[in-house]
TORFI-103910 format. One line per 4 residues: for each residue x, y, z of N, C-alpha, C. Coordinates in nm, 3 decimals, m for minus. Layout:
// TORFI-103910
X:Y:Z:X:Y:Z:X:Y:Z ~ ...
// end
This chain:
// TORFI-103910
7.097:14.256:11.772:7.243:14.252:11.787:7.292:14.109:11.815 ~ 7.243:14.038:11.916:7.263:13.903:11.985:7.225:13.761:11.809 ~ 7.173:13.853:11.714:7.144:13.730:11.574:7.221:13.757:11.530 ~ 7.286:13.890:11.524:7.409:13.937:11.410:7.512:13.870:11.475
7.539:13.890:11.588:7.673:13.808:11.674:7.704:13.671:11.639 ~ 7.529:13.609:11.616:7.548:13.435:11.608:7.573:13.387:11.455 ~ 7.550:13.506:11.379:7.556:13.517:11.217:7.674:13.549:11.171 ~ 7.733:13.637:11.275:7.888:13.631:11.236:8.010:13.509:11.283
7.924:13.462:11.395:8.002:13.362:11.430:7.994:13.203:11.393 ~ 7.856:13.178:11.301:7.847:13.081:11.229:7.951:13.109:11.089 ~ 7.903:13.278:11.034:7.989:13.263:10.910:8.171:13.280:10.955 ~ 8.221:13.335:11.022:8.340:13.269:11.050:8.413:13.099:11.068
8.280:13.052:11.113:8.329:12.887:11.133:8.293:12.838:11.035 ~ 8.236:12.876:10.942:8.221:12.820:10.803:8.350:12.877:10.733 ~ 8.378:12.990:10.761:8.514:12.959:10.637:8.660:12.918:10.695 ~ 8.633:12.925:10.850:8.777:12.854:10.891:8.756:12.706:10.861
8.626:12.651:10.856:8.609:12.516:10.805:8.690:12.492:10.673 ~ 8.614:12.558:10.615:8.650:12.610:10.438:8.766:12.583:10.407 ~ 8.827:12.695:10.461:9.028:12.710:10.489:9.068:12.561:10.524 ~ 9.062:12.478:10.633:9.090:12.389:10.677:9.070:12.273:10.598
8.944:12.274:10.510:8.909:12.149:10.415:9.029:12.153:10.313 ~ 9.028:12.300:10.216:9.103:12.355:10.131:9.216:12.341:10.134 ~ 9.282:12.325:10.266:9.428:12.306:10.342:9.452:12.155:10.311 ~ 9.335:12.080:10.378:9.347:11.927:10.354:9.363:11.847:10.223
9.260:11.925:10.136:9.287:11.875:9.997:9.410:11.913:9.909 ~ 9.446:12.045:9.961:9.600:12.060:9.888:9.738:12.009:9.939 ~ 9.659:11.980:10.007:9.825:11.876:10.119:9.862:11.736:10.028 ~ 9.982:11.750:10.001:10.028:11.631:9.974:10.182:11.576:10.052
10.128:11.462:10.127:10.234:11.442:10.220:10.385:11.361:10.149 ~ 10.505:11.332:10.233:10.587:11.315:10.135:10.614:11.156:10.195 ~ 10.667:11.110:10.072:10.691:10.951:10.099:10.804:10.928:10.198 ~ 10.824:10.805:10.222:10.939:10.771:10.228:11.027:10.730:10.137
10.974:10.659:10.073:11.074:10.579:9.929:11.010:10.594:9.835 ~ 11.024:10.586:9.722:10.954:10.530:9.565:10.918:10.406:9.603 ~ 10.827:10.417:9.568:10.757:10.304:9.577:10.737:10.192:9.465 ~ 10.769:10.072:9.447:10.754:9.922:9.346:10.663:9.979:9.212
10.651:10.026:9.095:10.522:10.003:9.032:10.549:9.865:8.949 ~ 10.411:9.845:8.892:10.396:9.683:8.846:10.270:9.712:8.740 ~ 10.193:9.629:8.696:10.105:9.626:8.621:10.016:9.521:8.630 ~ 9.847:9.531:8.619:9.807:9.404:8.590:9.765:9.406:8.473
9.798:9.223:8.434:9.799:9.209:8.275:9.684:9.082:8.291 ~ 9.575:9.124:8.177:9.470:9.050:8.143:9.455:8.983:8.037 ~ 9.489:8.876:8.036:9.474:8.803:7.876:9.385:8.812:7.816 ~ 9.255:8.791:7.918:9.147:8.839:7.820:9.076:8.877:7.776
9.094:9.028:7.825:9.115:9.202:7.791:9.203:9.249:7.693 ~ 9.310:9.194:7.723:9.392:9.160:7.553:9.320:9.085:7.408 ~ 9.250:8.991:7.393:9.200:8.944:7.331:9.069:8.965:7.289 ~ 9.008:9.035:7.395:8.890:9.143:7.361:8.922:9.253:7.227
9.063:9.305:7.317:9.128:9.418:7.166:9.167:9.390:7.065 ~ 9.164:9.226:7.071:9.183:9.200:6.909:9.350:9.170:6.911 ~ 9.432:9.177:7.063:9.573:9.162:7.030:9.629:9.040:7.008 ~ 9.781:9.044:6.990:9.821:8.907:7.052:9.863:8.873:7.199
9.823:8.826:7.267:9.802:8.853:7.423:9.970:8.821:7.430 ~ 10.013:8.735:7.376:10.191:8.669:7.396:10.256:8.790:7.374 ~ 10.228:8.835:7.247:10.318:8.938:7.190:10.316:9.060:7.291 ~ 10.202:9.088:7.339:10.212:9.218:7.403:10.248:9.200:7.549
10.219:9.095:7.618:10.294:9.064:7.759:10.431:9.063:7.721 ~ 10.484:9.034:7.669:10.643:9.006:7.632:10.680:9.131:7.613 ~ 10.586:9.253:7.530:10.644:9.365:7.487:10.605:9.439:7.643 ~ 10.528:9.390:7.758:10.503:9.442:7.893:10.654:9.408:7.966
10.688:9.278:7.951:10.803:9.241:8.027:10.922:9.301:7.935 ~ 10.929:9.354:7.865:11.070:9.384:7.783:11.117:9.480:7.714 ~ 10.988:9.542:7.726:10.997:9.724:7.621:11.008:9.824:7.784 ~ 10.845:9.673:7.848:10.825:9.857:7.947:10.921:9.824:8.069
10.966:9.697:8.067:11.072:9.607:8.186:11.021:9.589:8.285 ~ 10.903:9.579:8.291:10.756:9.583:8.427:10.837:9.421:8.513 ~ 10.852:9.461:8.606:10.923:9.307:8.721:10.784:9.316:8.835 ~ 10.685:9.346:8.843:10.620:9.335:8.917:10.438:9.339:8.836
10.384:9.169:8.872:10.282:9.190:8.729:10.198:9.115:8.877 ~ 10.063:9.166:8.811:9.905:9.092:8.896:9.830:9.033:8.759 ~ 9.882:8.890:8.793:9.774:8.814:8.689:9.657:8.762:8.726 ~ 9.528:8.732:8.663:9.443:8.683:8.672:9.406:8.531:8.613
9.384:8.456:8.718:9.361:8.298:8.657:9.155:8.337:8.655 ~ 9.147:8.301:8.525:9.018:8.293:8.496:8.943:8.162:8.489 ~ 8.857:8.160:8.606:8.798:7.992:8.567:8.717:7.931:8.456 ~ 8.658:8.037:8.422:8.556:7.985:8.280:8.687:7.906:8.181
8.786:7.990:8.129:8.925:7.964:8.058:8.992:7.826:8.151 ~ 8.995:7.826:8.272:9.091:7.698:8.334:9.008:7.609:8.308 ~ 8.879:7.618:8.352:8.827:7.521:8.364:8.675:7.504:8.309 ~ 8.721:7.478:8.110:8.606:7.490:8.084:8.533:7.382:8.023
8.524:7.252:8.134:8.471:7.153:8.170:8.484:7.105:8.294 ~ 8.410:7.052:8.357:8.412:7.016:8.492:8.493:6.911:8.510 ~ 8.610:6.950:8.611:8.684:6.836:8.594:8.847:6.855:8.542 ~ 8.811:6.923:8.446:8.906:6.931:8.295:9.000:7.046:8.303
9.107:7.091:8.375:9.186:7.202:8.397:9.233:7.201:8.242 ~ 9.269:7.366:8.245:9.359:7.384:8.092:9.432:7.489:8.185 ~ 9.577:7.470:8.209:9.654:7.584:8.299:9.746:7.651:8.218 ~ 9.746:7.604:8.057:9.864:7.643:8.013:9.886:7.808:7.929
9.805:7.855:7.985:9.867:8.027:7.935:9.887:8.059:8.058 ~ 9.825:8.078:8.183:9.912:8.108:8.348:10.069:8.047:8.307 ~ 10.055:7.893:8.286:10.166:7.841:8.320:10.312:7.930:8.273 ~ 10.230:7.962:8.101:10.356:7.993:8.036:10.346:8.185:8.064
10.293:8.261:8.094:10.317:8.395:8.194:10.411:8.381:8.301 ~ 10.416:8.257:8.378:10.492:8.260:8.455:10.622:8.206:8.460 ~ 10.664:8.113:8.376:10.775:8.103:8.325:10.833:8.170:8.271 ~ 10.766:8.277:8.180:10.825:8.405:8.100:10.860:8.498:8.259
10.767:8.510:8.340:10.790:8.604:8.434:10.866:8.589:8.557 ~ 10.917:8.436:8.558:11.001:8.387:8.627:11.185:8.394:8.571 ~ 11.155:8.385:8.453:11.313:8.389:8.341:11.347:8.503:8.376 ~ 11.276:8.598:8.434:11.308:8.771:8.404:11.301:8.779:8.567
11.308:8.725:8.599:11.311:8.785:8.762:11.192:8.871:8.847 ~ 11.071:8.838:8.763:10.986:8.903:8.785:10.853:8.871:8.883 ~ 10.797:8.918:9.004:10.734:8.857:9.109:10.585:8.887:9.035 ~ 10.488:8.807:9.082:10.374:8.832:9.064:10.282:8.770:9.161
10.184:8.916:9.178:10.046:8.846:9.242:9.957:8.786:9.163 ~ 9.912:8.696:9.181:9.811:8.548:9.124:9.693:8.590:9.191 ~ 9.575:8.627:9.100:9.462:8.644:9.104:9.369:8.494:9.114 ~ 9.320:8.443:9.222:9.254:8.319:9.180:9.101:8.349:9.263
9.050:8.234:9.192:8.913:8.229:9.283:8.764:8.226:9.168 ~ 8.674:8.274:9.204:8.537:8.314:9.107:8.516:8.424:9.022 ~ 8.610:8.553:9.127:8.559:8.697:9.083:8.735:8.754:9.107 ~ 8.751:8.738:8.977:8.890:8.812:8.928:8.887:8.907:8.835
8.976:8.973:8.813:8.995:9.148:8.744:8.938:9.121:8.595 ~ 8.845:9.230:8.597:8.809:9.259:8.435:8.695:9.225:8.443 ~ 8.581:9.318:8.339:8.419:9.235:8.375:8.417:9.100:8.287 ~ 8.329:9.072:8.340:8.197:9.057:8.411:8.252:9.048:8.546
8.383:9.044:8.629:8.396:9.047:8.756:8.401:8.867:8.768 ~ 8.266:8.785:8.762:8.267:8.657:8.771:8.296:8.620:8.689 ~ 8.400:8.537:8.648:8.398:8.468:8.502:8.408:8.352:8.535 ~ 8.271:8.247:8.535:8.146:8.135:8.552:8.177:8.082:8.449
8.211:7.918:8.426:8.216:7.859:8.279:8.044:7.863:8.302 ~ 8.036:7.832:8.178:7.868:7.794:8.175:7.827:7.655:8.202 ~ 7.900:7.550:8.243:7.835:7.456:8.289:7.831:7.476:8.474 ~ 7.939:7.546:8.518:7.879:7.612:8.685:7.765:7.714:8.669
7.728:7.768:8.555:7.680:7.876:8.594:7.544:7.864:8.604 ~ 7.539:7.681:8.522:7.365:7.654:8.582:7.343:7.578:8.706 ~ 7.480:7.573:8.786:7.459:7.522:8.937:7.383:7.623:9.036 ~ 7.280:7.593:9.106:7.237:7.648:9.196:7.387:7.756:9.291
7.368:7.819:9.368:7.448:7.890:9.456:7.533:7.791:9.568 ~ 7.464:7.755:9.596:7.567:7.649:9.678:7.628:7.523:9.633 ~ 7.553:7.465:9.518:7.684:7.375:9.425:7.772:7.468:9.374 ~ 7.789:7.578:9.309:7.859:7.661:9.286:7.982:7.692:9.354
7.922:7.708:9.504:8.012:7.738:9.586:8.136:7.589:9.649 ~ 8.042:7.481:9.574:8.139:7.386:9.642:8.236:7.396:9.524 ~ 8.179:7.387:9.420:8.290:7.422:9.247:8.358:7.528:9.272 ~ 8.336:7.630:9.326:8.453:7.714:9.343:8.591:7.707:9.461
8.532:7.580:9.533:8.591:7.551:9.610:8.728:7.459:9.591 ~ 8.658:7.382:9.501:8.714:7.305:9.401:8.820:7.381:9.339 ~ 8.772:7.425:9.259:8.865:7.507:9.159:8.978:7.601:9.214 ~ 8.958:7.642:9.333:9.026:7.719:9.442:9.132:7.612:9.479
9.138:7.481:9.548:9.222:7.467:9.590:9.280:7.357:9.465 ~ 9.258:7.353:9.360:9.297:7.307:9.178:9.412:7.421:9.154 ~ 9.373:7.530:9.182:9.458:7.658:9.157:9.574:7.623:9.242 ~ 9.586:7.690:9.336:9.720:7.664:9.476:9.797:7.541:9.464
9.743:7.427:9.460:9.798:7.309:9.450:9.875:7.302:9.329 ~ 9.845:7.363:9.174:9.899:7.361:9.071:10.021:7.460:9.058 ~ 9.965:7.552:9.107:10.072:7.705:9.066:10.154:7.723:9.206 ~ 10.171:7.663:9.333:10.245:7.664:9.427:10.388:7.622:9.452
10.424:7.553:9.336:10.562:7.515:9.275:10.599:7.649:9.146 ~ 10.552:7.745:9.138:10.581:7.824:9.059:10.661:7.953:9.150 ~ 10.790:7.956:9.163:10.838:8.102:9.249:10.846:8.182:9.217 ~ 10.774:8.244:9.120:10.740:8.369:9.053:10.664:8.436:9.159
10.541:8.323:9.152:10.448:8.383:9.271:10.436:8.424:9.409 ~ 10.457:8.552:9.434:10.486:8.578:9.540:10.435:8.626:9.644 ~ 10.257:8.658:9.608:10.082:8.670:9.679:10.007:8.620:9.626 ~ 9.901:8.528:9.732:9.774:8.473:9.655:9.671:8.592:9.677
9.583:8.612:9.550:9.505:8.692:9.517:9.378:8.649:9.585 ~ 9.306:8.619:9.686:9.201:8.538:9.698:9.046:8.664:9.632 ~ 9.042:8.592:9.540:8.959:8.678:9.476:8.946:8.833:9.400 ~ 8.849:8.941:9.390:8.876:9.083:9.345:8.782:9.153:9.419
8.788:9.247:9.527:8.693:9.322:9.574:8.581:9.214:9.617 ~ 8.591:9.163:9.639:8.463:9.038:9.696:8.380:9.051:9.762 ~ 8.395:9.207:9.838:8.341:9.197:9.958:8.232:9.372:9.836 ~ 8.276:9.399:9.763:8.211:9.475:9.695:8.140:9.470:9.580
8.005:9.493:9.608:7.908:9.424:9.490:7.914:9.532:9.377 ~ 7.975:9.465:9.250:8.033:9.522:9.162:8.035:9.373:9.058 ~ 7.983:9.428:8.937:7.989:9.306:8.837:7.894:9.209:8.837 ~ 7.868:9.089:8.740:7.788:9.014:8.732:7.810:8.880:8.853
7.774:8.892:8.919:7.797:8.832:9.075:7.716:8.828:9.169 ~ 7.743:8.725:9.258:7.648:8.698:9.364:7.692:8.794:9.441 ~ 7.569:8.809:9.549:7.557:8.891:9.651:7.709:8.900:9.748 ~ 7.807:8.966:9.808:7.912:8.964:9.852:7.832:8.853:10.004
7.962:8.781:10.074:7.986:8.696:10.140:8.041:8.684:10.241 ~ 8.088:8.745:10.356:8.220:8.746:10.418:8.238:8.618:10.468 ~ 8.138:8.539:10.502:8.196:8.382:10.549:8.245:8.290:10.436 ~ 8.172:8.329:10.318:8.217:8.239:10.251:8.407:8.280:10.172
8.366:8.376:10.197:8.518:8.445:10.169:8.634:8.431:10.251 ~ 8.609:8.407:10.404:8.704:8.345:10.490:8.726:8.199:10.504 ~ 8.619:8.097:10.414:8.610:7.970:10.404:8.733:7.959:10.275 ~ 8.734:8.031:10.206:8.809:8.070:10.093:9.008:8.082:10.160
8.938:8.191:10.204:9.103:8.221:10.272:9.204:8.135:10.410 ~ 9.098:8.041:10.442:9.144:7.934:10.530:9.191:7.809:10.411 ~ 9.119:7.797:10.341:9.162:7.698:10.235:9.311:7.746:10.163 ~ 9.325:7.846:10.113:9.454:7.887:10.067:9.572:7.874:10.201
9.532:7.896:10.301:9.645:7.890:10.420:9.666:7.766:10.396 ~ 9.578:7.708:10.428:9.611:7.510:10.448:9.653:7.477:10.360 ~ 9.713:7.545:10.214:9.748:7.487:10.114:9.886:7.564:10.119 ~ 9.939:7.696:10.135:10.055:7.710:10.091:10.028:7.847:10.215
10.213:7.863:10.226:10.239:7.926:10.283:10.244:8.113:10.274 ~ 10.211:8.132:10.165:10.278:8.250:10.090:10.138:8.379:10.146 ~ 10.169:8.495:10.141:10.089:8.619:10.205:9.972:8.580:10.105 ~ 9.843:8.652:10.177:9.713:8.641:10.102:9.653:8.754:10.118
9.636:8.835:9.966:9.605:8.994:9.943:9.432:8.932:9.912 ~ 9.373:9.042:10.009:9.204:9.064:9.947:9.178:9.212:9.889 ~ 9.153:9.197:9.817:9.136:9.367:9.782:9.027:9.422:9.808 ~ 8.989:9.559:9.767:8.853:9.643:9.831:8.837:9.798:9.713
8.790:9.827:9.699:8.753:9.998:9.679:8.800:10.122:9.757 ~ 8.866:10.172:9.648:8.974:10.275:9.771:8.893:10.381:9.825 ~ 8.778:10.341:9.687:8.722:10.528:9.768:8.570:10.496:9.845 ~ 8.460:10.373:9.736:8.350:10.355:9.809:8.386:10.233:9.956
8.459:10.183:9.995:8.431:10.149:10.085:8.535:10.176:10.283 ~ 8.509:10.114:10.324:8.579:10.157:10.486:8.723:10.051:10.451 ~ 8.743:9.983:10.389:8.839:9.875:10.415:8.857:9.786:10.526 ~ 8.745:9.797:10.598:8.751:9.730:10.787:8.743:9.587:10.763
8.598:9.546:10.696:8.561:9.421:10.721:8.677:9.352:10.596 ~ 8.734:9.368:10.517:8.809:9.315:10.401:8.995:9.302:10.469 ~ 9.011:9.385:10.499:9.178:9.400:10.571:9.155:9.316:10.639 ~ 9.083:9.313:10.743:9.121:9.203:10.890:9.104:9.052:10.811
9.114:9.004:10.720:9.111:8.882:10.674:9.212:8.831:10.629 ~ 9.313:8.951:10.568:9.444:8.884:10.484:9.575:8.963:10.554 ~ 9.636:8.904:10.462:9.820:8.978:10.525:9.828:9.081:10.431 ~ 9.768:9.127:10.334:9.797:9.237:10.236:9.651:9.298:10.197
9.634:9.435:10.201:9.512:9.492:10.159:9.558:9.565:10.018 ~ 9.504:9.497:9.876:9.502:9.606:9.793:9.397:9.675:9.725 ~ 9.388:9.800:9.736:9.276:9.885:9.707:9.261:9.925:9.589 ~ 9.190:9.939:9.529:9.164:10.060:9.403:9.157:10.230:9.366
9.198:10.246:9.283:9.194:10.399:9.308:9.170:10.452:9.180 ~ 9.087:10.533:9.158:9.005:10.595:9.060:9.049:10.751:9.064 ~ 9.049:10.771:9.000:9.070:10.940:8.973:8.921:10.991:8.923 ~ 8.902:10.992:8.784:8.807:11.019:8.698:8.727:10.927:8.680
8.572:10.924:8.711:8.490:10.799:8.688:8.384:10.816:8.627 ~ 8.273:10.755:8.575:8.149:10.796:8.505:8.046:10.753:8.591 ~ 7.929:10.804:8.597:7.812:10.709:8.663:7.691:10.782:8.604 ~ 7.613:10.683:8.599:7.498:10.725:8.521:7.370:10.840:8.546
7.388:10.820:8.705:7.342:10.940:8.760:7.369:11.092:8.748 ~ 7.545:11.068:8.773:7.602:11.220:8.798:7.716:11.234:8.661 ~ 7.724:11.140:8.578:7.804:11.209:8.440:7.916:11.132:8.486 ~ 8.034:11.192:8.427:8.165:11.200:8.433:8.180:11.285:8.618
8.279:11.202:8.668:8.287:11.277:8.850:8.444:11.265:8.855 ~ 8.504:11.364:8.901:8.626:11.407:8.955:8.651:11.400:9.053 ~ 8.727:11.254:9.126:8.719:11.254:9.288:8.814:11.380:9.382 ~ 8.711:11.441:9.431:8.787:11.585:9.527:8.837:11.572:9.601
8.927:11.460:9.603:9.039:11.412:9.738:9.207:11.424:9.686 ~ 9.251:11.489:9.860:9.390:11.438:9.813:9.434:11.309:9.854 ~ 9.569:11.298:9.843:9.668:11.202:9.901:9.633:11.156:10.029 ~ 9.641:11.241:10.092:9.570:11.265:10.239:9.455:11.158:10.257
9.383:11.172:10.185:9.258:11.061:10.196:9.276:10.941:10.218 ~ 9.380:10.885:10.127:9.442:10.746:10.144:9.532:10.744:10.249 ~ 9.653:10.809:10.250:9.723:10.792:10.355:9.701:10.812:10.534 ~ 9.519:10.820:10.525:9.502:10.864:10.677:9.455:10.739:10.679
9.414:10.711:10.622:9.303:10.548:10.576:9.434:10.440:10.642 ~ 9.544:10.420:10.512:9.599:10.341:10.563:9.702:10.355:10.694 ~ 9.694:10.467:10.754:9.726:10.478:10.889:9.662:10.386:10.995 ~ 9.515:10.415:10.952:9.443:10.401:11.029:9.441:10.221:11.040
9.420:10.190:10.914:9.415:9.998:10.925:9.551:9.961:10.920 ~ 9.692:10.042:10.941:9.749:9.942:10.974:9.756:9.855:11.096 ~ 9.688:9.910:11.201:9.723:9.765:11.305:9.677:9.654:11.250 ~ 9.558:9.654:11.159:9.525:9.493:11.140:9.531:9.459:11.018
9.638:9.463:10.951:9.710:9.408:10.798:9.825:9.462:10.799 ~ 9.919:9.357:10.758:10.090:9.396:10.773:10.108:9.505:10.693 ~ 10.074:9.509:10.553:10.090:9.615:10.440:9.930:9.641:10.336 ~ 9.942:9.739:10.293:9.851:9.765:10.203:9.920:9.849:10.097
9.895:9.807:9.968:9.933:9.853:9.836:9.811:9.909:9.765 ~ 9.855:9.990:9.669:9.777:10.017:9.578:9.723:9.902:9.430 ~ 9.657:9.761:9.418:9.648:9.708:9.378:9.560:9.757:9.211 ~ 9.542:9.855:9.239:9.479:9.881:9.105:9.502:10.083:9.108
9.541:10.059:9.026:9.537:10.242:8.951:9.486:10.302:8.850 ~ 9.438:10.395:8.852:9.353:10.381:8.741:9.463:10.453:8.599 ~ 9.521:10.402:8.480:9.571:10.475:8.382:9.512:10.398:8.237 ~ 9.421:10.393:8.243:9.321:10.399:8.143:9.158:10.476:8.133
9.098:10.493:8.021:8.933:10.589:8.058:8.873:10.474:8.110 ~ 8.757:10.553:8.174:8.662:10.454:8.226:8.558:10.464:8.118 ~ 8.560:10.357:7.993:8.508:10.334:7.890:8.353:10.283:7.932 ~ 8.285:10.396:7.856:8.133:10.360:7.827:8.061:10.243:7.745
8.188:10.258:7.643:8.192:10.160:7.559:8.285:10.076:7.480 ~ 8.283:9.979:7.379:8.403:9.907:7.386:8.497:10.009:7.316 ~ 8.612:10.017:7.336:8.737:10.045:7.318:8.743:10.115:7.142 ~ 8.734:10.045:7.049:8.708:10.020:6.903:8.627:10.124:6.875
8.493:10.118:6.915:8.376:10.212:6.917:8.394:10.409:6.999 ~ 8.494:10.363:7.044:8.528:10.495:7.108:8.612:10.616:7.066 ~ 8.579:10.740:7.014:8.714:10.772:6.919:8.833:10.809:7.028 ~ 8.910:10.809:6.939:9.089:10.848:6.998:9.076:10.964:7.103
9.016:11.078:7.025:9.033:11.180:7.117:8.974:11.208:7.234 ~ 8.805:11.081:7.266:8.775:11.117:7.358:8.847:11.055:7.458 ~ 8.902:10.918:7.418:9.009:10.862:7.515:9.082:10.942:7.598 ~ 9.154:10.998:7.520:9.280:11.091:7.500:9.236:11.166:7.643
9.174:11.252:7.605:9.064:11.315:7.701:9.017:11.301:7.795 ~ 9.077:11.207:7.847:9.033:11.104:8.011:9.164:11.024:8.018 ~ 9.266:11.032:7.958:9.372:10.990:8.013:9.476:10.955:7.866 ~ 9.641:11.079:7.938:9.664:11.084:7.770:9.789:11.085:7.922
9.952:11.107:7.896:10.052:11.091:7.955:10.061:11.182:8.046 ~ 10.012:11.279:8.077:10.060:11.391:8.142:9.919:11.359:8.305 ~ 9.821:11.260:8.255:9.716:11.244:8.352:9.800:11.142:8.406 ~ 9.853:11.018:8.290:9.926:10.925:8.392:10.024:10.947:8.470
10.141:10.996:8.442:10.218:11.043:8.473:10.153:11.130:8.701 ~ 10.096:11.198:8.637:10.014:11.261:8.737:9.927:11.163:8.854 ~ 9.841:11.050:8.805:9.817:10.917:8.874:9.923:10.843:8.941 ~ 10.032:10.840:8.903:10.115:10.772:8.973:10.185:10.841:9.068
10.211:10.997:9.045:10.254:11.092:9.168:10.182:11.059:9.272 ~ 9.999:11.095:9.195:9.929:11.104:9.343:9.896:10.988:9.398 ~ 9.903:10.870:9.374:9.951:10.707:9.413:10.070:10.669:9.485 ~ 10.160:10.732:9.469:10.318:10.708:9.511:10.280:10.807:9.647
10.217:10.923:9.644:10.246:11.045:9.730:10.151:11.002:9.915 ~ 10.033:10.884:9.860:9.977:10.827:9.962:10.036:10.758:10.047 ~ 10.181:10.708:10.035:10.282:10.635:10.090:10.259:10.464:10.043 ~ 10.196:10.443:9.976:10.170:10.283:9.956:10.308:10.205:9.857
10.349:10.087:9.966:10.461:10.030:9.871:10.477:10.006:9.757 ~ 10.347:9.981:9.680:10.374:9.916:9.536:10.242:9.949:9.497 ~ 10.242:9.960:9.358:10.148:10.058:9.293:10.153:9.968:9.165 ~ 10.022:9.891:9.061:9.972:9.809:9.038:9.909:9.914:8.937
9.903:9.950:8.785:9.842:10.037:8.701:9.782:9.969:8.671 ~ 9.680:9.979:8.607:9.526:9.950:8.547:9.509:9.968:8.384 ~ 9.557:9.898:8.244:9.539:9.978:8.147:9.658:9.927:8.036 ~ 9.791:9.841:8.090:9.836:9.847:8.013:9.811:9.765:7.883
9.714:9.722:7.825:9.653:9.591:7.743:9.583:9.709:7.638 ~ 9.554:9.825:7.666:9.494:9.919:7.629:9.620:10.027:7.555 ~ 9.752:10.055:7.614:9.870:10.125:7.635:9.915:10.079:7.462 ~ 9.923:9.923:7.469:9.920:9.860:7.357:9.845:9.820:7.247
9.742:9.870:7.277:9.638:9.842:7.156:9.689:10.008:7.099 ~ 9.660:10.084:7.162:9.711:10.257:7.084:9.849:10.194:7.017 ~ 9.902:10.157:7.066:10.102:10.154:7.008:10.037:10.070:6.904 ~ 9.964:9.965:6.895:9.950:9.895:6.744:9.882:10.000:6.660
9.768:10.098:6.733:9.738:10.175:6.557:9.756:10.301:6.557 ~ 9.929:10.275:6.572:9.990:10.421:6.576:10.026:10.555:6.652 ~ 9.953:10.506:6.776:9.923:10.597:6.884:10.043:10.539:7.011 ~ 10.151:10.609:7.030:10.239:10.508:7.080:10.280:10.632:7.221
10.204:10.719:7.239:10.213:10.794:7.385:10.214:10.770:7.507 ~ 10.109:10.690:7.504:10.101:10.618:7.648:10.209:10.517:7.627 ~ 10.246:10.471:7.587:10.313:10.358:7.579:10.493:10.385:7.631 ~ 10.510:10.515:7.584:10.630:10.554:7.582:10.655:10.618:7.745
10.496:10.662:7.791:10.498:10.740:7.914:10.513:10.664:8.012 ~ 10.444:10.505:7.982:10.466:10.415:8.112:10.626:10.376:8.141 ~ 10.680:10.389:8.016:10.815:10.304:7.954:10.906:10.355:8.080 ~ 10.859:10.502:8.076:10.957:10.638:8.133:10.947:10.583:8.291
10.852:10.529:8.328:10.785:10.496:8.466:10.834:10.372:8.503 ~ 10.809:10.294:8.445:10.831:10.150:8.494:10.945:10.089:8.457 ~ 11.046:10.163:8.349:11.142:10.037:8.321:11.265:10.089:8.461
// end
């Protein structure tokens, strides 16, 4: 009698657990405001697809009316001789994005958005690790000093997930990453966003470094182990999170969203429908609810370089769905 008692009273606390998880994941809490969306635009992720990177930023700033963009300064591209800056496609993004009234976060540093994650010219990339690190040091405060007369810019990006080993990259750093973010202070005044992983990591050691935390957020992901994975979280997940770190970072945004597939392979090689199939308007549309619904000010999509490669061969859905969103 006294096993059946403890058997009924384990299986009761297993399904009030149950109930309570079930409760948690269907909860979606309510905002305060709509929240900013924006986009980050990759030149050369654009040029991977074969686009015209001009033509389709312009058709980002003017079809979809996007006023809030995260660019990436790529060093292999700035600086691909030692010594030898080439600034002039940032330059002219931001003059286009300045004519339009449009703010942007400036991605700078070693390890900015899009793989390989590091983009290393190849004459750093046969420097040992610590000449490296003085060249990126270099090139770090080459960046700020150049683009700090630009008032478009309105966050320095110090780096992408840095603190998360992801991509062709050195081992993550946290000193050398605060050697990083003391150098941008001493150079300009303006907030300094570090970003992180919304779902694999704590956000602890990455927030306490900057004035802005922006995270990533994945819906649907692939991994080689477990297939295609459906993250089983709600809103809730994020918004307890950033409860929790706001005492030590003024704001945290959603710096990356996911509204593109998480491609196995290149883009070209992939057919339409399996795309489709991992993210067609009614998923985006749906990403940005459950992005907006976490309470985060400004929300940063992932994809539009991709939005536009479909609109060039005919496939103009996504394109029309962001339109609905962002202009």
């Amino acid at each position: 009698m006294r096993r059946r008692r403890v058997v009924i009273t384990i299986a009761i606390g297993l399904v009030a657990l149950a109930s309570l998880v079930s409760w948690y994941l269907a909860s979606v809490p309510r905002r305060a405001a709509p929240p900013s969306l924006g986009v980050t635009f990759s030149t050369k992720y654009a040029k991977e697809l074969g686009l015209d990177w001009k033509e389709a930023y312009l058709a980002t700033l003017d079809d979809l009316g996007v006023r809030h963009l995260r660019i990436p300064v790529y060093w292999d591209e700035a600086e691909p001789e030692r010594g030898r800056y080439e600034w002039g496609e940032v330059e002219w993004m931001l003059d286009e994005a300045g004519e339009r009234g449009a703010e942007v976060i400036l991605a700078v540093g070693r390890k900015t958005p899009r793989w390989p994650e590091c983009h290393v010219p190849g004459w750093a990339a046969k420097l040992d690790e610590a000449r490296q690190r003085e060249r990126v040091l270099n090139f770090l405060e080459a960046e700020i000093l150049h683009f700090k007369s630009y008032s478009a810019v309105r966050v320095w990006q110090v780096e992408n997930e840095p603190l998360f080993h992801f991509g062709k990259c050195p081992p993550p750093d946290r000193d050398f990453l605060k050697e990083e973010i003391m150098l941008v202070r001493g150079l300009d005044a303006r907030p300094v966003m570090v970003t992180d992983s919304g779902e694999l990591s704590t956000w602890i050691r990455t927030a306490t470094l900057g004035d802005v935390l922006g995270i990533s957020m994945y819906r649907l992901v692939w991994n080689k182990y477990l297939g295609e994975l459906y993250w089983p979280v709600s809103p809730l997940y994020y918004t307890d999170r950033i409860n929790i770190i706001g005492p030590v970072v003024k704001r945290v945004i959603v710096s990356e969203l996911q509204a593109e597939p998480w491609f196995r392979a290149p883009v070209a090689e992939t057919p339409i429908d399996e795309q489709f199939s991992q993210m067609d308007p009614e998923r985006l549309r749906g990403n940005v609810e459950f992005a907006a619904s976490t309470g985060a000010s400004e929300i940063y999509l992932w994809g539009v370089e991709w939005w536009y490669w479909l609109k060039t061969n005919g496939r103009d859905e996504l394109w029309k769905a962001a339109r609905g969103l962002l202009s």
